[in-house]
N, C-alpha and C positions, 0 to 999 in steps of 0.2 A: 329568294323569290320563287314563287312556285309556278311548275312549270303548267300551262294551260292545256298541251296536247293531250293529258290523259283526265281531262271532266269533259262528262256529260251530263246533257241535260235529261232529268227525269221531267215528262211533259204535265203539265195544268193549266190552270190559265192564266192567260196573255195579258200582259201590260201591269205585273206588279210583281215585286222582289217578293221571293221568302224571306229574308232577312226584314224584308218593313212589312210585311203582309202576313203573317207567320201561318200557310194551312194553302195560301195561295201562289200561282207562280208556277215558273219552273226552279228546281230545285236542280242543282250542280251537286253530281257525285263524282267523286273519281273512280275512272273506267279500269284499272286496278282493283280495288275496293269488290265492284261490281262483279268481273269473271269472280274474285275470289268467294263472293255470296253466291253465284250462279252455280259453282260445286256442289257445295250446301242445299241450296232450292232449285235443282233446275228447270224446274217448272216455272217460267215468267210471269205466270199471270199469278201465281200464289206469292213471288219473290216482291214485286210490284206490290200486292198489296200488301204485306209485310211489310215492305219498307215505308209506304204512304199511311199506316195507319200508326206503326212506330212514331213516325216524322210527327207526326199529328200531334202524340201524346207528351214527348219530346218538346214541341210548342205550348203543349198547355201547361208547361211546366214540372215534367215528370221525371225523374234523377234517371241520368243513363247510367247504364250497367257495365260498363267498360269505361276503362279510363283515355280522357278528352286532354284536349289542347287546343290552344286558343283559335286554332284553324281551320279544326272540323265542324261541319257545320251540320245540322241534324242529320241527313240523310248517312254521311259519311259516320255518324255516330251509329245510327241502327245498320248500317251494312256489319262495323265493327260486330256491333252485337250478334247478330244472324253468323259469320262467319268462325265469331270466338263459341258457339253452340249456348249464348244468355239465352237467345228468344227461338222457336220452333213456331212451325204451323200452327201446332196448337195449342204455345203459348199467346199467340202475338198479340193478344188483349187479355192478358190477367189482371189491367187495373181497371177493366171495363165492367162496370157489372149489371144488368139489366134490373 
């Protein structure tokens, strides 16, 4: 069982699951996870969107770069990513293309 003292909530909005809402919500990362990406990016406001725009693409159906288990859930998949050095600043939309 896992244990809930170390998720946090990354804030969006109120009154619907990422899990049934996929882009909306708050999103549950582990606060683990999180210091360990905060190394990596210390800068919150770039880590934040990194992580939210990962999450995103992650939802739209986009193969993560680190390998998963049946427990993590996007955001805990792009912290992986950011912290193993898959994604940077300026990668964090390479499959985005204008």
């Amino acid at each position: 069982m896992e244990d809930a003292s170390n998720i946090v909530a990354f804030p969006g909005t109120e009154n619907s699951s990422p899990r049934t809402a996929p882009g909306h919500g708050s999103i549950d990362m582990n606060s683990d996870l999180v210091e360990e990406a905060q190394k990596v990016i210390p800068e919150p406001p770039i880590l934040i969107n990194m992580i939210s725009r990962r999450v995103k693409q992650l939802n739209l159906g986009r193969t993560p770069l680190v390998e998963t288990n049946h427990r993590m859930g996007t955001a805990d998949i792009a912290l992986q990513e950011i912290i193993q050095g898959k994604i940077t600043p300026e990668e964090a939309n390479p499959e985005v293309h204008s």
